[in-house]
N, C-alpha and C positions, 0 to 999 in steps of 0.2 A: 165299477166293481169293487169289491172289500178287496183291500190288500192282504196279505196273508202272511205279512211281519207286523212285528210287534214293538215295543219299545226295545227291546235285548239285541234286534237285529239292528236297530237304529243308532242304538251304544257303541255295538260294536265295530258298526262302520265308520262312525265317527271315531273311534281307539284307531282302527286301521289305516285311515285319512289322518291320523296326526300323525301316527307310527313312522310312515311312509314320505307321507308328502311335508311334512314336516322337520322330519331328522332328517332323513337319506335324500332324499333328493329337494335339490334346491328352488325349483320350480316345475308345475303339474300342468298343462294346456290339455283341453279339451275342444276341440275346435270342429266345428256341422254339427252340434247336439240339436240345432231346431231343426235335423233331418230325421230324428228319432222320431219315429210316430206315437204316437201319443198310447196312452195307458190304456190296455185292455184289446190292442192292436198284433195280432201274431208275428211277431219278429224274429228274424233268424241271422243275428248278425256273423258275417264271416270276415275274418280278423288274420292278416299277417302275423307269424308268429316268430319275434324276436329274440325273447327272452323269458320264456318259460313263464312262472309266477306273476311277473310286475304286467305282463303283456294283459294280462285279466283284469289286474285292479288299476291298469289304466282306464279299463270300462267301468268297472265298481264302481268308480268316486265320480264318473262322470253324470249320472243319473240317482238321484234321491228319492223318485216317488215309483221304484217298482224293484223287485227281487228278480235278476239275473240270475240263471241255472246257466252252468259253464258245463263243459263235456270236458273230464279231464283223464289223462293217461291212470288206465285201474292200477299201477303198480303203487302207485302215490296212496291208495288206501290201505295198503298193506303195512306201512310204516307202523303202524302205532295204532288200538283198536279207541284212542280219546281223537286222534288226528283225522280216524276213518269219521266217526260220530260229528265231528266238528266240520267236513267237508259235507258229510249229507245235508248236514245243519242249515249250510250255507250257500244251499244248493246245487252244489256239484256231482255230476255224474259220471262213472265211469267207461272210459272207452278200452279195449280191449284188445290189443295191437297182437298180433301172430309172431316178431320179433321180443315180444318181451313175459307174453304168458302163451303161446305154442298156438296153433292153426286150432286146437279143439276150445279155445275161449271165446275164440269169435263168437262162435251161436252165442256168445253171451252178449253181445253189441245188441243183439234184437230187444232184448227187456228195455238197454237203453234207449233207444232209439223210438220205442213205444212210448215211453216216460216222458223225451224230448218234447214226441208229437203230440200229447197228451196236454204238455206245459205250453205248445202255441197254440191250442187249441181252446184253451183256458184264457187266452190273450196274454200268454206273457212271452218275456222276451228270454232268447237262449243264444249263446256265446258258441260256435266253433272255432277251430282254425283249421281250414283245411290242408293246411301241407300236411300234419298229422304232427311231425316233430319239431322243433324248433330249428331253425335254421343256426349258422355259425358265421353268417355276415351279414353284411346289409343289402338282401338280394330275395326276390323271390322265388320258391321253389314250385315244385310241382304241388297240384288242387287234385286230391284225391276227390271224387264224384258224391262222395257218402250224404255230404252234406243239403245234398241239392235231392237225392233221392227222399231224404228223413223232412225235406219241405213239401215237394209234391206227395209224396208219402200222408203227412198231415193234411194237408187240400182234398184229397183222392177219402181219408175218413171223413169229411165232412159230405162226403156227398160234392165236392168242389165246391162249396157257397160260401166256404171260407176265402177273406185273400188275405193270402199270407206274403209277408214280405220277406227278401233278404236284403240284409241292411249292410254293405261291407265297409269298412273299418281297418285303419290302419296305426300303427303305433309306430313311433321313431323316438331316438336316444340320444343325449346329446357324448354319450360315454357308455362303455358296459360297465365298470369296474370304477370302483372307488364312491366316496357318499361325495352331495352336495352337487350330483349332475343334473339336467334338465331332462323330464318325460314328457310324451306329447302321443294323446292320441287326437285321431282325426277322424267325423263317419262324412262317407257319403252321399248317394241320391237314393233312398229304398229305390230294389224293385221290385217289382209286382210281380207274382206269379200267374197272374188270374187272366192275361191277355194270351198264357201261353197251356192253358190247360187243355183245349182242345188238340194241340200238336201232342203233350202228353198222353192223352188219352190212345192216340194211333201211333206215333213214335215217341216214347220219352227217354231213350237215349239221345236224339235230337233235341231235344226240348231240353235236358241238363243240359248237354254240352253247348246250346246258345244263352242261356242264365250263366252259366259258369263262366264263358268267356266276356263277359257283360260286366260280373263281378268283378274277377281276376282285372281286368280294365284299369277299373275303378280305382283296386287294392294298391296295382303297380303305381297310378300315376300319385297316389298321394303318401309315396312310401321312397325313402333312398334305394331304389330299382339297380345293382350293380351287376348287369348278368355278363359282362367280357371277366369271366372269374380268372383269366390265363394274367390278367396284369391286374385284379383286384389288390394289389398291395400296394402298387403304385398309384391307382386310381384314390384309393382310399388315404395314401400320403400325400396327393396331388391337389385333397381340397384343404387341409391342411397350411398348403405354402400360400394362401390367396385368404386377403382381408376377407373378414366374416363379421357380419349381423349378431349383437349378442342375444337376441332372443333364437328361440329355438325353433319356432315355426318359418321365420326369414331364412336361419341359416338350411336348413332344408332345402325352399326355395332357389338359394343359391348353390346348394349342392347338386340339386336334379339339374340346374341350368347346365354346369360345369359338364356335368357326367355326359351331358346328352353333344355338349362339343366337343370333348375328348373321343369321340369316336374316330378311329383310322390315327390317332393320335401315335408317335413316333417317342416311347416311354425312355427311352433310352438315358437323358440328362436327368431324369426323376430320377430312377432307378439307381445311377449312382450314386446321386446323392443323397436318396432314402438309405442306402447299405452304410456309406459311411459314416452319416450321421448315428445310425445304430452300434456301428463299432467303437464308434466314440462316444456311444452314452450322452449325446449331447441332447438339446431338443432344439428346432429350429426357430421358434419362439427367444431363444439366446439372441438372434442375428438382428430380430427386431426390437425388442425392450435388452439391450444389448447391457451385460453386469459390469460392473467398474469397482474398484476393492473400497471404495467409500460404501457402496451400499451395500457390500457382504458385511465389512465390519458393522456395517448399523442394524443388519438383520442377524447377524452375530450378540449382535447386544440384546436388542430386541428378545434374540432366543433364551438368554441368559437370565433377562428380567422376568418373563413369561416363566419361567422352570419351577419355581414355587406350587403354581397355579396346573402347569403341566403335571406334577408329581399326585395335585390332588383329585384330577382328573383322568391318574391311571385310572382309579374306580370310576365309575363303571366300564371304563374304555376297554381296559383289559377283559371284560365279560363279556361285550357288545359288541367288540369291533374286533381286536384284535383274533382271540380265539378264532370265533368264527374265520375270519382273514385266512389265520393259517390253515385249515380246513378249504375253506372254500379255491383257494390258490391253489391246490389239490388233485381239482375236481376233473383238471384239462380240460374243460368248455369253458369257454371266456363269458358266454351268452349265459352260464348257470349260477355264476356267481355273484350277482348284484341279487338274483333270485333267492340264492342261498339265506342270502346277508337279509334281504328283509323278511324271509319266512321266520329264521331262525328268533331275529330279534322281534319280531311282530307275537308269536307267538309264547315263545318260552324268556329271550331272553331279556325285554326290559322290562315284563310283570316280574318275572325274577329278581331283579338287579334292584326295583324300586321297593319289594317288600324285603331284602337285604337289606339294604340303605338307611329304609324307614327304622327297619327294627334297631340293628346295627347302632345306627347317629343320635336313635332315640333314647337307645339303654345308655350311652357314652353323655349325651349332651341337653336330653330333655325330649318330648314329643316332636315339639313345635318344628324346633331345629332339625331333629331327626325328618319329618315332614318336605322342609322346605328343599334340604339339602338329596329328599327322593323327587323331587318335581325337577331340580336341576338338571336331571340324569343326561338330558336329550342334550341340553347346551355346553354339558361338558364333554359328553361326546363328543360333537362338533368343533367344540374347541380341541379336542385333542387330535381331529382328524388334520385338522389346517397346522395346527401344531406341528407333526409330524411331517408336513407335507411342508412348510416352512424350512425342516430342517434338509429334506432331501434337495427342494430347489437351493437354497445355499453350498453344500455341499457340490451341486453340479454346474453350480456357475464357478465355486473356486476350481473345480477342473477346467472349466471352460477359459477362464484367465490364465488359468498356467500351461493351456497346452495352444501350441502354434497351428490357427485356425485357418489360415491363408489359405491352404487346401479344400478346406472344406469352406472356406466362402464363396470361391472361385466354381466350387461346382453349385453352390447354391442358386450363383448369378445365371450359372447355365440350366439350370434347371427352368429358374423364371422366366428367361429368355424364352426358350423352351414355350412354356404356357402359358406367354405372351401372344404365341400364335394361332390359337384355340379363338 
């Protein structure tokens, strides 16, 4: 079938993919793409929702040769009527929530959800998440039904001789917050709706609710699943203290092992050693790569010699990064802010900062210069995030030298102790 993008949408996905996968985060995993079915196939991927924005164009960048329609919260259109025009653009559809535009905008879900069925019907592929909001850990919430209605839904216009698949999908993080962490989505087994249209046809509340628990399955086992939420603080300090895998797909692996033998687990030695470690602003990372005043003075220098370089990498950093930062820190969702940071800069602020720069370095120093020193934008960001991040780990190791740790190693040991027994 004709695709129905064009070179502009092909641009822009590639601007998006560097924007993102490039600057902000340090590495992109896509992992089951040969479970995508192939182009022109009604797909209806359903996707754990972690992080608002980057949860979507973990899919985006995963696939090249077809245009995803994502269903996203209608309030998001209301921002700005170039931001409304630029989501329709890009395929997105609005859903209609009774907590954020009142019980009488639902009837407006139906034009969506006509539109959705419309788009799998066409053989393209659509993006939900069915918890509805994004979650605030690393846990699965509740599967509102919508999604699985708006599938059988599209089956049921075709006369059922359509098979339409749902495809579920999951993303994990190697960090909310800060640039240069690792993304990673994951899909799993499609499934078929078409072995279950006749239970539809007589009961199709039975017919979701055995697809939905099929999915949801699926979504759990390939997602950091934390549902013991009473000691989620512990659990989530507790993979922490245990050697880890540095790719992002292993460390996962190892996190679900761990989670799934802390169960009935006795948190007590964690706990207080997660509290005092926070009161002492330490990090337990100190205990193992352990600081010695040779190497604060050498990263002292180090900072010293870098400062030239740091001062001329305020710009763009101070547009890019920090602003945003203060804002986004703000926001009280931890989950919204890595989202913030790369809507903001993906959008407005590094075509901003680069036709600054351009203009700016050019009228001061020539084109060319002016030019090159706008293509730099990304890498001095970068350098100015580890920069900054250089100066905070030094500073926390010279506390950590000068304050008497015996206490806190002592419970560190029982902590291990502890999750030695797991």
């Amino acid at each position: 079938m004709q695709k129905e993008f064009g070179i502009g949408y092909q641009l822009g996905k590639t601007y998006f993919r560097l924007a993102v996968n490039g600057i902000f985060y340090r590495r992109y995993y896509s992992l089951g793409k040969e479970n995508i079915p192939a182009e022109g196939t009604p797909v209806l991927v359903a996707m754990n929702h972690q992080n608002a924005l980057n949860d979507a164009l973990g899919v985006f960048f995963a696939k090249n040769d077809r245009k995803f329609h994502f269903i996203a919260r209608a309030d998001a259109f209301d921002i700005h009527p170039l931001l409304s025009r630029f989501m329709q653009y890009a395929g997105i559809l609005p859903a209609y929530r009774m907590a954020y535009q009142g019980e009488e905008a639902l009837a407006d879900n139906n034009k969506t959800f006509e539109q959705a069925e419309e788009c799998l019907l066409n053989g393209h592929t659509v993006i939900i998440f069915p918890e509805a909001g994004h979650q605030d850990k690393h846990w699965l919430g509740t599967f509102s039904y919508g999604y699985t209605r708006l599938a059988f839904q599209a089956a049921e216009k075709s006369g059922f001789q359509k098979e339409i698949f749902i495809l579920p999908a999951a993303n994990h993080y190697s960090a909310y917050t800060g640039l240069r962490n690792q993304m990673m989505v994951r899909f799993g087994t499609p499934v078929s709706l078409q072995s279950y249209y006749e239970l539809y046809k007589e009961k199709p509340r039975t017919a979701q609710r055995e697809v939905n628990r099929l999915v949801r399955e699926q979504i759990s086992a390939m997602m950091l699943d934390i549902q013991d939420l009473d000691h989620y603080a512990d659990i989530d300090f507790a993979r922490t203290l245990l050697p880890h895998p540095s790719r992002l797909p292993e460390q996962l692996a190892a996190d679900q092992d761990l989670v799934r033998r802390l169960e009935g687990f006795d948190y007590t030695a964690v706990s207080a050693y997660r509290q005092a470690l926070e009161e002492a602003r330490l990090k337990d990372s100190q205990f193992t790569d352990r600081p010695n005043w040779g190497f604060v003075v050498a990263d002292l220098l180090l900072l010293l010699l870098l400062l030239p370089l740091a001062i001329l990498a305020l710009w763009p950093a101070i547009l890019c990064w920090y602003l945003p930062k203060y804002f986004s820190d703000r926001l009280g969702d931890i989950m919204l802010q890595s989202s913030f940071h790369v809507g903001m800069n993906a959008l407005v602020l590094l075509p901003l900062s680069f036709i600054l720069t351009w203009l700016i370095t050019g009228l001061c120093a020539g084109f060319w210069v002016g030019l090159v020193h706008a293509l730099l934008i990304g890498p001095l960001c970068i350098f100015e995030w580890y920069y900054a991040k250089l100066w905070r780990d030094t500073w926390r190791d010279i506390r950590f030298l000068r304050k008497d740790t015996t206490s806190l190693a002592a419970l560190r040991e029982q902590a291990l102790s502890s999750l030695k027994t797991v």
